[in-house]
N, C-alpha and C positions, 0 to 999 in steps of 0.2 A: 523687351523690357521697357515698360512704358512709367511715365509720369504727364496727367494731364495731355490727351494726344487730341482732342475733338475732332483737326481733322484729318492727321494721317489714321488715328485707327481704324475709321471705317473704311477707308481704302484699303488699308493692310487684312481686315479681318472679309473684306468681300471678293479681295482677288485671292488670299490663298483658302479659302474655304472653296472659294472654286475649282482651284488646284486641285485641293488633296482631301476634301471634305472637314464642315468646321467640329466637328468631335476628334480630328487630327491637328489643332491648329492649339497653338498654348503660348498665355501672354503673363508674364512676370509683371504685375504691377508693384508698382513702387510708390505707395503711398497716395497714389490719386484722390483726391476729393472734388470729382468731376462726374464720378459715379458708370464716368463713359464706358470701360471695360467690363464691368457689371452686365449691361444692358443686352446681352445676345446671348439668347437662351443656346446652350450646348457647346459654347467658347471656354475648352479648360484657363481658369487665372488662377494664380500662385499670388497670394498678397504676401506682401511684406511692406513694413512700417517703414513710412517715409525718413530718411538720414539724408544730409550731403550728398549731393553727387560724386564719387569717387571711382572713380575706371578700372580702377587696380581691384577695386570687391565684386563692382561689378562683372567683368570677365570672369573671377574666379564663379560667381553666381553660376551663371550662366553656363559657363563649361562643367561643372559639377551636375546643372538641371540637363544640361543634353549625354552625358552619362548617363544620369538614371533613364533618361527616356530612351536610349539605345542598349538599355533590356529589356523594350518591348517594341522596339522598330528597328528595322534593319536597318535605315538611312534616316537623317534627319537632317532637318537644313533651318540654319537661325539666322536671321535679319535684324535689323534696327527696324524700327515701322516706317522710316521712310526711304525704307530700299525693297527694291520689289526684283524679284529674279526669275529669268526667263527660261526655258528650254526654248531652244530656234524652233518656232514654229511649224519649218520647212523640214525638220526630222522626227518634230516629237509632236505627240498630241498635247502632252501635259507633262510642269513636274516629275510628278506620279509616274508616268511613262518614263520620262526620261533616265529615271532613278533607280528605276527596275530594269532597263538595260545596261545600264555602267557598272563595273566593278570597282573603278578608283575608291581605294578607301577617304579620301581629301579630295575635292574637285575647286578649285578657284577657280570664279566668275570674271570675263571679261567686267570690268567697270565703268560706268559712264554715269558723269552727272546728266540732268537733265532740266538747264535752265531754263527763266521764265526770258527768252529776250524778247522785253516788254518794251521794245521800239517796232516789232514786228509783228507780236502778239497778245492777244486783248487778257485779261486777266482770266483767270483758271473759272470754268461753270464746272460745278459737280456734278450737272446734271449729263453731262457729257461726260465719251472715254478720254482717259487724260491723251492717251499718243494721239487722238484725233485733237490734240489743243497743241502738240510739244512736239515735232518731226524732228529737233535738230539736239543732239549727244552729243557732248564733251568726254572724252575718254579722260580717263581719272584712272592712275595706277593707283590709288590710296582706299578707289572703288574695289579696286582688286581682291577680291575678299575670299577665302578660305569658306566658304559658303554650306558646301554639302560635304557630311563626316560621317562613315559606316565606320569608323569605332572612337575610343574619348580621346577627345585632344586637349591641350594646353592652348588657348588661345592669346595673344598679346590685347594689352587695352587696344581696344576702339574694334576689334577681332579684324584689325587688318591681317596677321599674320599666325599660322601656328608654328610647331617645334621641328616642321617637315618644308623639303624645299615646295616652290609654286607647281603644282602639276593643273594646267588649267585643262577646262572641259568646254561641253559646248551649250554654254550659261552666259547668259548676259545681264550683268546688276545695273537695274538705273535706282540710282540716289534723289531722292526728290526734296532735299533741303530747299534748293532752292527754286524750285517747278513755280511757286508763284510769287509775288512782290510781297500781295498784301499776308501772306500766310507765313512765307520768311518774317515779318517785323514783326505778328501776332508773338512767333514760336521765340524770336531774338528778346521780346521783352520777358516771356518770361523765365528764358535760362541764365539771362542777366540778372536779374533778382532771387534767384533760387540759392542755396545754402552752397556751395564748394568746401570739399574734402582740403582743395590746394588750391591754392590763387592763382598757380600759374597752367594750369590745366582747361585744355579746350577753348582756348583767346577767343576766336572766333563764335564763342557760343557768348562772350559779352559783347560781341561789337559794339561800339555807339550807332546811332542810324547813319552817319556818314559812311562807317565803316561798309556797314551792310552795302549803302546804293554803290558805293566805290566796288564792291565786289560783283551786282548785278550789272556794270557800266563797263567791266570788262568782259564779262560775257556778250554784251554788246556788238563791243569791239571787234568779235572774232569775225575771221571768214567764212563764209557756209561754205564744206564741201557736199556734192548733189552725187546722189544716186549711188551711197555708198553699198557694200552686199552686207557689211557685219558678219564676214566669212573669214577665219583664222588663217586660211589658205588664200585671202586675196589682199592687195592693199586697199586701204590703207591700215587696217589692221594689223594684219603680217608682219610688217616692219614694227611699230610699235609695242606688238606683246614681246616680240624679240629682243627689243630692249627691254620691257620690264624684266625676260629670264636672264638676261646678262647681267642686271644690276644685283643677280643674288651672287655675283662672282665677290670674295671678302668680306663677305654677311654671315658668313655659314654661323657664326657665336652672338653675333648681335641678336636684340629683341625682335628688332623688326628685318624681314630676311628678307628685303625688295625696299627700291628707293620708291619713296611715297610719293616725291616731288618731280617726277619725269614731264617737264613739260609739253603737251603737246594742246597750241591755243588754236584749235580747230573745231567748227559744230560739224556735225556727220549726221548727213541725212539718214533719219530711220528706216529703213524698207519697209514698205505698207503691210506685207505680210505681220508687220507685229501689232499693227493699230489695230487691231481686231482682238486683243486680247486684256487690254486693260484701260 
C-alpha cells in the first residue's frame, strides 16, 4: 500500500515480479499524485483516494484485500514496499517455489534492517544490486512479520503480528527504511508533512533531521559480526529467534504477540549466496 514511493517502488515491483510474475503482484495505492504506480503496464493497483494516514484502516484494508485475493491464490504474501522477503537461496529457487512446498498456514519471516552505514559505505547507485551495496543486517524482532498466509487473518497495525502465535519459516525480511541516508530524509520529509489520523502515531516517521542522523549514528556504532550463515539452526541466529518465541510467553490476549523491542545492536554479515538476488 503505497503513497508517493519514486524510489522503493520500483525496487519492490522489479524484485517481486521477478519472484512470482508482475500480473501476480498488487499495489494498494493511496492517493499518489506521482503517477509512479500507474506507469507498469500489467501491475494490478487498487486506488483509493488519499485520507490521513491511519494504521488502524489501513491493516483492516489490506487484510480484507488479501482475503479477497485468497479466493484465487492458494498463498499470498503482503509487504510494506520497503521490505523485501526472501526464500534462502540455498533451499529454494524462488518465493513461488518456496510457497508451493510449505503447508504452514502463517509463516513469519526472520527480520532484519538493513542500514545504510554511511561511514563504511558510499551512498545507494540503483544502478547496482542493493546486497552488493549493503552485506551487513540488523536483526529487528519488529521486522518479524507474519508475512505469508494460506487463509484470512487479522493482522495488527504496522502487520507486525496476527491473532496466531509466531511460527517462523525459512524467510528472511530486510526492511529498507533505512538502506540509504539521502532516501531516508527524502521519505522523512515527506511523512512529516502528510495529514495523520492521530498525532501520536508512527513518532519516528516525523523525526526532525537530528532525529533521523541520531538513528543512522547508531547503526554506526554497531559491531560487524563476519560470516554469519542466516541459518535458524546456527548461531547467532538461533539464540535470538528463541527469544523472540519466548517473549510470546503472557502475550497470548495482547495486540501485539512478541516484544517488538528485543535488542540485539549487532550488523551480521549477509552470506553471498543472497547478493545475487536483489
Amino acid at each position: 500500500m503505497v503513497y508517493n514511493e519514486p524510489d522503493f517502488l520500483p525496487l519492490w515491483v522489479r524484485y517481486y515480479a521477478g519472484q512470482a510474475g508482475l500480473a501476480n503482484c498488487y499495489v494498494i495505492d493511496h492517493g499518489s499524485d506521482d503517477g509512479g504506480s500507474q506507469g507498469y503496464e500489467g501491475l494490478n493497483v487498487i486506488t483509493l483516494p488519499r485520507s490521513p494516514q491511519d494504521d488502524k484502516l489501513r491493516v483492516r484494508i489490506v487484510s480484507e484485500a488479501v482475503t479477497s485475493l485468497l479466493s484465487r491464490y492458494e498463498t499470498v504474501i503482503y509487504t510494506d514496499v520497503d521490505e523485501f522477503v526472501f526464500a534462502d537461496p540455498r533451499a529454494h529457487e524462488s518465493l513461488a517455489a518456496y510457497a508451493s512446498a510449505q503447508r504452514q498456514d502463517i509463516v513469519t519471516a526472520y527480520g532484519f534492517e538493513l542500514p545504510h552505514v554511511d561511514s563504511r559505505q558510499p551512498a545507494y547507485d540503483p544502478t547496482r544490486l542493493v546486497l552488493a551495496q549493503r552485506r551487513w543486517a540488523s536483526f529487528s524482532a519488529a521486522m518479524c512479520k507474519p508475512v505469508l498466509v494460506r487463509r484470512p487473518v487479522h493482522w495488527a497495525p504496522g502487520f507486525h503480528c496476527t491473532d496466531e502465535p509466531v511460527a517462523f519459516g525459512n524467510l528472511l525480511l530486510f526492511h529498507l527504511r533505512w538502506f540509504d541516508v539521502e532516501i531516508a530524509n527524502r521519505r522523512l520529509q515527506k511523512t512529516r508533512s502528510q495529514p495523520w489520523a492521530s498525532p501520536a502515531a508512527a513518532p519516528w516517521q516525523r523525526w526532525d533531521d537530528a532525529g533521523n542522523r541520531k538513528h543512522f549514528d547508531w547503526y554506526n556504532a554497531m559491531p560487524l559480526i563476519a560470516d554469519c550463515a542466516f541459518l535458524p539452526e546456527e548461531e547467532p541466529l538461533k539464540s535470538i529467534a528463541a527469544r523472540v518465541l519466548a517473549s510470546q510467553q503472557g502475550r497470548e490476549n495482547d495486540v501485539y504477540k512478541i516484544d517488538l523491542h528485543i535488542p540485539v545492536e549487532q550488523l551480521w554479515e549477509i552470506p553471498a549466496a543472497f547478493r545475487q538476488l536483489f
